[in-house]
LUMLONU-229472 format. One record per residue (C-alpha): x, y, z. Coordinates in steps of 0.2 Angstrom, whole numbers, plus 5000, padded with zeros to 4 digits. Layout:
% LUMLONU-229472
+------+-------+------+
! east ! north !   up !
+------+-------+------+
!    X !     Y !    Z !
...
+------+-------+------+
END
This chain:
% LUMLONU-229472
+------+-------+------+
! east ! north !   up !
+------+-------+------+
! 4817 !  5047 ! 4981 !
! 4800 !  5055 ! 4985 !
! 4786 !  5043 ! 4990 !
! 4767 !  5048 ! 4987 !
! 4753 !  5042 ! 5000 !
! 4751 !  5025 ! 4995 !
! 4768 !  5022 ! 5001 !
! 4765 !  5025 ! 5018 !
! 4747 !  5016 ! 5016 !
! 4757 !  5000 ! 5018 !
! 4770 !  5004 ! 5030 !
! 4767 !  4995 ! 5046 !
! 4763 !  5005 ! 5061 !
! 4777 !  5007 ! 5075 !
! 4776 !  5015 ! 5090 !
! 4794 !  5023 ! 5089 !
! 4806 !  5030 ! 5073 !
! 4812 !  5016 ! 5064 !
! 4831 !  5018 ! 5061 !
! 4843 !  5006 ! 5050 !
! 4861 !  5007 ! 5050 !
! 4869 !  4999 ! 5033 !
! 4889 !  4995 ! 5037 !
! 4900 !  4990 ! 5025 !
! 4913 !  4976 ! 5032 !
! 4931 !  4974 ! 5029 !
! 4936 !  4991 ! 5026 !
! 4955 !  4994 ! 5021 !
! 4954 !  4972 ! 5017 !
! 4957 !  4980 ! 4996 !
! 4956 !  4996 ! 4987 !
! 4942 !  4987 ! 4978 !
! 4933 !  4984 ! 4993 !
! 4938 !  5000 ! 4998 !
! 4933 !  5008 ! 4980 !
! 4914 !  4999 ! 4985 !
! 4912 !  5007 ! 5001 !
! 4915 !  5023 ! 4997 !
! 4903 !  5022 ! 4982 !
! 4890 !  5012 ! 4992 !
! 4891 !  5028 ! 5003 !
! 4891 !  5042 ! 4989 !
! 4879 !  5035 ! 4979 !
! 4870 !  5021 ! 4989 !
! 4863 !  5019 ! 5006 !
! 4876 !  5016 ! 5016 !
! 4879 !  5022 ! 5032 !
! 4894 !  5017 ! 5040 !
! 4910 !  5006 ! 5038 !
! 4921 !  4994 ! 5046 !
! 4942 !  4998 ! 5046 !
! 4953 !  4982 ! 5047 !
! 4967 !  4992 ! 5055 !
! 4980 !  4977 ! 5048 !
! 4970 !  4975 ! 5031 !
! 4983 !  4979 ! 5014 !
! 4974 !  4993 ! 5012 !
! 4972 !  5002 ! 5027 !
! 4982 !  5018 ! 5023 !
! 4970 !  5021 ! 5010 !
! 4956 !  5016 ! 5019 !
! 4960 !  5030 ! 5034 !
! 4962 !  5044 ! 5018 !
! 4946 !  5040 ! 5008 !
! 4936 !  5041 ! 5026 !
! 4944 !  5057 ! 5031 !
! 4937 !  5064 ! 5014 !
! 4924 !  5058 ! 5015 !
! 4918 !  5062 ! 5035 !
! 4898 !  5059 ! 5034 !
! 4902 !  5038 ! 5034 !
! 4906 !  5032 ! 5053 !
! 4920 !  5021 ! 5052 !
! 4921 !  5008 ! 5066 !
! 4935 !  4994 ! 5071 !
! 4933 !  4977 ! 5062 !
! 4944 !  4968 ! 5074 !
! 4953 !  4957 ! 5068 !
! 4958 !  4940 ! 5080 !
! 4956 !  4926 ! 5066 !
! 4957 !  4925 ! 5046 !
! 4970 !  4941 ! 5048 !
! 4987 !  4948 ! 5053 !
! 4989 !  4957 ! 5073 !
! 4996 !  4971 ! 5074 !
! 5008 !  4966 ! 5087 !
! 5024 !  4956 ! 5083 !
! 5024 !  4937 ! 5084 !
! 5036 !  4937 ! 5096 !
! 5022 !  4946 ! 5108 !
! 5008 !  4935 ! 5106 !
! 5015 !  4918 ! 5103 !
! 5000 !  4909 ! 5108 !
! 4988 !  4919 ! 5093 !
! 4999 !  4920 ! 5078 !
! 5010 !  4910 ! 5070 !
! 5029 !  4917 ! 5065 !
! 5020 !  4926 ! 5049 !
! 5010 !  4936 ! 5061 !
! 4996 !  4929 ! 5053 !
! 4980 !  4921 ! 5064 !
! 4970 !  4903 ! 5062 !
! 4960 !  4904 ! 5047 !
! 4948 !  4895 ! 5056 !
! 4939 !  4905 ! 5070 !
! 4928 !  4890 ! 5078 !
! 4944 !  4882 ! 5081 !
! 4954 !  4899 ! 5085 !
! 4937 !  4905 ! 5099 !
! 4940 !  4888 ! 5108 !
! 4960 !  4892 ! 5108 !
! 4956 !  4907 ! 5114 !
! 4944 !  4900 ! 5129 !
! 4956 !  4886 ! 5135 !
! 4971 !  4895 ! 5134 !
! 4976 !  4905 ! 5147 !
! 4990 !  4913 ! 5139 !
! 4981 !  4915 ! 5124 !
! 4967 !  4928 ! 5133 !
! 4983 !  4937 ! 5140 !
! 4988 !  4940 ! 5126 !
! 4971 !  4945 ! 5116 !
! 4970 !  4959 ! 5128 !
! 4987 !  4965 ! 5120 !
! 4982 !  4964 ! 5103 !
! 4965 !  4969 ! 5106 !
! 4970 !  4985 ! 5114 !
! 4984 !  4988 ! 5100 !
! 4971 !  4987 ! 5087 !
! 4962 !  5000 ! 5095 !
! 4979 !  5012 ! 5097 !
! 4982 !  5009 ! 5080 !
! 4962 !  5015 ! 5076 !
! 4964 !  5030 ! 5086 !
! 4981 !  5034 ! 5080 !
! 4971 !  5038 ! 5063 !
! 4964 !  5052 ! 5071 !
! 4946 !  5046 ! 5064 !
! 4931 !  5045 ! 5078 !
! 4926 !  5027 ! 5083 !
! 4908 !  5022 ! 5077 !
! 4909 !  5006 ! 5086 !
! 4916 !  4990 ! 5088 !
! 4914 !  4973 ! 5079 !
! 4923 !  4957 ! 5072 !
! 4929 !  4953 ! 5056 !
! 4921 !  4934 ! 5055 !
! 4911 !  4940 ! 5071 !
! 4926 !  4932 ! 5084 !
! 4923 !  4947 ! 5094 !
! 4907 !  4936 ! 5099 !
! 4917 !  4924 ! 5108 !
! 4915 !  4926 ! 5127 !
! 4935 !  4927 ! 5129 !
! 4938 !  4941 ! 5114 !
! 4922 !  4950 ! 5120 !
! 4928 !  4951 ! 5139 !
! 4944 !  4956 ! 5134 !
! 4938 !  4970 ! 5123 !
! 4925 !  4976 ! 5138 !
! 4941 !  4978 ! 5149 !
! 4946 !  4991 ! 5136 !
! 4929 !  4999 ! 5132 !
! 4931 !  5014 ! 5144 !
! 4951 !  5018 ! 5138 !
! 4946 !  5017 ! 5120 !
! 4927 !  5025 ! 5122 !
! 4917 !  5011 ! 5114 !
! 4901 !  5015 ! 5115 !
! 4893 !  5004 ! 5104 !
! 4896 !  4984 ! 5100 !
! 4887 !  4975 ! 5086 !
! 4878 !  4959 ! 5092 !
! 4872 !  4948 ! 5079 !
! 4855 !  4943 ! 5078 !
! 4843 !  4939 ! 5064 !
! 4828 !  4928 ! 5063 !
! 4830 !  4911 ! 5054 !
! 4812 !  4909 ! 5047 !
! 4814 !  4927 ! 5039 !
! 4831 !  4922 ! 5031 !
! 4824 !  4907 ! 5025 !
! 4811 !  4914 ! 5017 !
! 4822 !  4927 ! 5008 !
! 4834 !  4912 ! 5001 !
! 4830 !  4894 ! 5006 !
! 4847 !  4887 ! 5006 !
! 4858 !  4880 ! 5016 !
! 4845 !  4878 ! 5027 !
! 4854 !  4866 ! 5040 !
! 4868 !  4880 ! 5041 !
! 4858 !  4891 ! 5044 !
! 4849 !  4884 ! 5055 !
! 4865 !  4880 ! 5066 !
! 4874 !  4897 ! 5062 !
! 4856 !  4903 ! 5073 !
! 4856 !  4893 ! 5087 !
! 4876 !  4897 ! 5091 !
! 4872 !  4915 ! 5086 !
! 4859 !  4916 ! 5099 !
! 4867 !  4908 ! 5113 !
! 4880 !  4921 ! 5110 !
! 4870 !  4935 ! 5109 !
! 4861 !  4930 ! 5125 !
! 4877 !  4933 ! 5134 !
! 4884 !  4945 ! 5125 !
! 4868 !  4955 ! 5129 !
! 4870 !  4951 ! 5147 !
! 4890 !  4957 ! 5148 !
! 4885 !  4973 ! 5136 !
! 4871 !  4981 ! 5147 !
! 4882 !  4978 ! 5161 !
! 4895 !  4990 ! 5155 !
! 4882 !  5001 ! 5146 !
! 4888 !  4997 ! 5129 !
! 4876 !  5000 ! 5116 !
! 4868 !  4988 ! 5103 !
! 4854 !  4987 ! 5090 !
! 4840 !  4976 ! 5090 !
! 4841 !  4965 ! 5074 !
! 4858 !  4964 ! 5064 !
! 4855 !  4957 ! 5047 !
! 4870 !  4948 ! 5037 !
! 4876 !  4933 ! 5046 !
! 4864 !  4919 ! 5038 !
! 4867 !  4925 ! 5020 !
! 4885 !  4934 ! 5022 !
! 4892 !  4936 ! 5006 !
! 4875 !  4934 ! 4996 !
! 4865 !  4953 ! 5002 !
! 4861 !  4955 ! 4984 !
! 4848 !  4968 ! 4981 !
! 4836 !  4952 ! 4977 !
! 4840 !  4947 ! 4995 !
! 4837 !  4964 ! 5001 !
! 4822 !  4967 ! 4993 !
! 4813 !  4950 ! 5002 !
! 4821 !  4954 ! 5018 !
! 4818 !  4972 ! 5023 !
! 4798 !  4969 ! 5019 !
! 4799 !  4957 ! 5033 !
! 4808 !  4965 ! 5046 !
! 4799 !  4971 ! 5062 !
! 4811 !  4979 ! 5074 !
! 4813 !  4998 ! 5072 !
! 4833 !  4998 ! 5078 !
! 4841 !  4986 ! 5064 !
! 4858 !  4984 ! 5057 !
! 4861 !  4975 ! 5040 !
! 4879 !  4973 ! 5035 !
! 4888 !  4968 ! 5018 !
! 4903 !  4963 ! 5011 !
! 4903 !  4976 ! 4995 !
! 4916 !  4974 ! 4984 !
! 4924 !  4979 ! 4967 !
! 4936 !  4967 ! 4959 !
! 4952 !  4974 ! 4953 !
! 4964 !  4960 ! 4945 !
! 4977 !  4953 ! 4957 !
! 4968 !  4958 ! 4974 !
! 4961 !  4944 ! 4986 !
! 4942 !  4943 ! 4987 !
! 4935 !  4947 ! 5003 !
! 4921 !  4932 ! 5005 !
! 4921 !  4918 ! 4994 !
! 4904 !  4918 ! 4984 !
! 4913 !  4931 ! 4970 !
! 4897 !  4944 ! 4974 !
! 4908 !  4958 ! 4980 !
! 4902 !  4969 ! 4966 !
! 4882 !  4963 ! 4966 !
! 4883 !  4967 ! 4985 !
! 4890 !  4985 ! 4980 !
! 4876 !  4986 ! 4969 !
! 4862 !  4980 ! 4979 !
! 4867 !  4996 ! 4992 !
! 4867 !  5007 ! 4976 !
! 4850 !  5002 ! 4970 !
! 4835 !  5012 ! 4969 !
! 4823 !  4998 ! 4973 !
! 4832 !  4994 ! 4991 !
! 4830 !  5013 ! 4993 !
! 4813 !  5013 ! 4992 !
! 4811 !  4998 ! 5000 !
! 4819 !  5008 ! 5015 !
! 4810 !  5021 ! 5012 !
! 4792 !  5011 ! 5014 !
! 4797 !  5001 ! 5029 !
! 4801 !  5018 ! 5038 !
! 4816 !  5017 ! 5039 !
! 4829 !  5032 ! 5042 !
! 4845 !  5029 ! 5037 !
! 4857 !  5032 ! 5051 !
! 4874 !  5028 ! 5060 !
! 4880 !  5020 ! 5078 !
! 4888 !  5038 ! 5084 !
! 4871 !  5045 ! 5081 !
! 4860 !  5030 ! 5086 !
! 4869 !  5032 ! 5104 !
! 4867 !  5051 ! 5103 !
! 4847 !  5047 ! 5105 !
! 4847 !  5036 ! 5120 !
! 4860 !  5033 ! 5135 !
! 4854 !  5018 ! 5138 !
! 4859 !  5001 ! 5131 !
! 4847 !  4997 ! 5114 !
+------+-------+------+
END
């Protein structure tokens, strides 16, 4: 979409390029999900992806990015609200005899931080989930969590011990500003509110533990205080007010397809989709400054951390 002068009359003046990744989350959760990437991608803004190496569609996942090689694809590691990779036997002290994790991460991060036996044994399946990634043959964008449990000091010191086998150059670190969330939807302001402070705790020592092994991370990442809600109405309020030039927003895009699971529990799998296909958030990109861009080529730019 060309833009005329007045466009850039209101753009805000920055002193470097302005770059935004948009990731899709859950990749290989659904072939509807899966469907709403790749369309999101073809015909939309987005950037880059997340693959749930244990998700029911993963096979179909791995093809669809292999034809289609401009979207990054990253591991959505998966340590809560998922299956491992390794057999329960392995890793009694993660998964129950299904293979299946705790569908609740608060509760599964303090396991994971107590237990001695249950960090020695995230550091089996976090390394299986990244065999199994690279088994696909597909480059590694970078590395995040599905429900962010990478962010918990245990799960994020594990994956650092790994970082240099596996080539992880970039980790995504959540962090978004509660005022400008609140003013692009004022609910749930109390949860937000909390989700904030926890978030930045966790991202200050994340940050510390990333720039001491030269993992790379964007400034801002967008998506955690509305997750499952990045409509393009949310979108459009949001990117106005964003004032860091290296920004990552993520959704959850979805397409329902009868019998499949949904991915987030709001039901806006599809309105997300839409939103990241809408030529109103592309010009709202556009205006902002914003290129469009990916982790691989984000880290390409600088050798040091972001």
């Amino acid at each position: 979409m060309r833009l005329d002068k007045t466009d850039f009359m209101h753009q805000p003046r920055h002193s470097t390029q302005r770059r935004l990744i948009i990731n899709g989350d859950d990749f290989g959760f659904s072939s509807g999900v899966n469907q709403a990437i790749i369309a999101a991608h073809t015909q939309g803004v987005l950037t880059s992806t997340s693959l749930m190496v244990t998700g029911d569609a993963f096979e179909d996942a791995v093809a669809l990015a292999k034809a289609h090689p401009t979207l990054a694809v990253g591991l959505h590691l998966v340590l809560a609200c998922g299956r491992s990779v390794l057999p329960p036997a392995q890793i009694p002290h993660l998964v129950d005899a299904q293979g299946r994790f705790s569908s609740q991460p608060e509760k599964a991060g303090l396991h994971y931080h107590f237990s001695p036996a249950a960090r020695r044994e995230l550091q089996l399946e976090i390394r299986a989930q990244l065999e199994r990634f690279r088994q696909t043959g597909l480059p590694l964008s970078h590395v995040d969590g599905h429900v962010h449990i990478h962010m918990q000091p245990a799960v994020l010191n594990g994956l650092l011990q790994v970082t240099d086998e596996f080539n992880v150059r970039c980790i995504r670190l959540p962090f978004e500003e509660f005022t400008i969330a609140l003013r692009a939807d004022p609910s749930d302001r109390f949860m937000k509110l909390l989700l904030s402070l926890v978030y930045a705790g966790l991202r200050l020592y994340g940050k510390q533990r990333l720039k001491a092994h030269r993992i790379q991370f964007v400034d801002r990442v967008y998506g955690l205080l509305n997750s499952g809600r990045m409509t393009e109405d949310y979108l459009l309020k949001l990117i106005p007010q964003i004032r860091a030039d290296r920004v990552e927003i993520y959704a959850h895009p979805a397409a329902a397809i009868p019998g499949e699971p949904a991915n987030e529990s709001y039901g806006l799998g599809e309105a997300e989709r839409d939103a990241l296909m809408s030529d109103q958030v592309r010009a709202a990109i556009q205006q902002q400054g914003f290129e469009l861009i990916n982790y691989p080529t984000l880290c390409s730019i600088s050798s040091n951390p972001l």
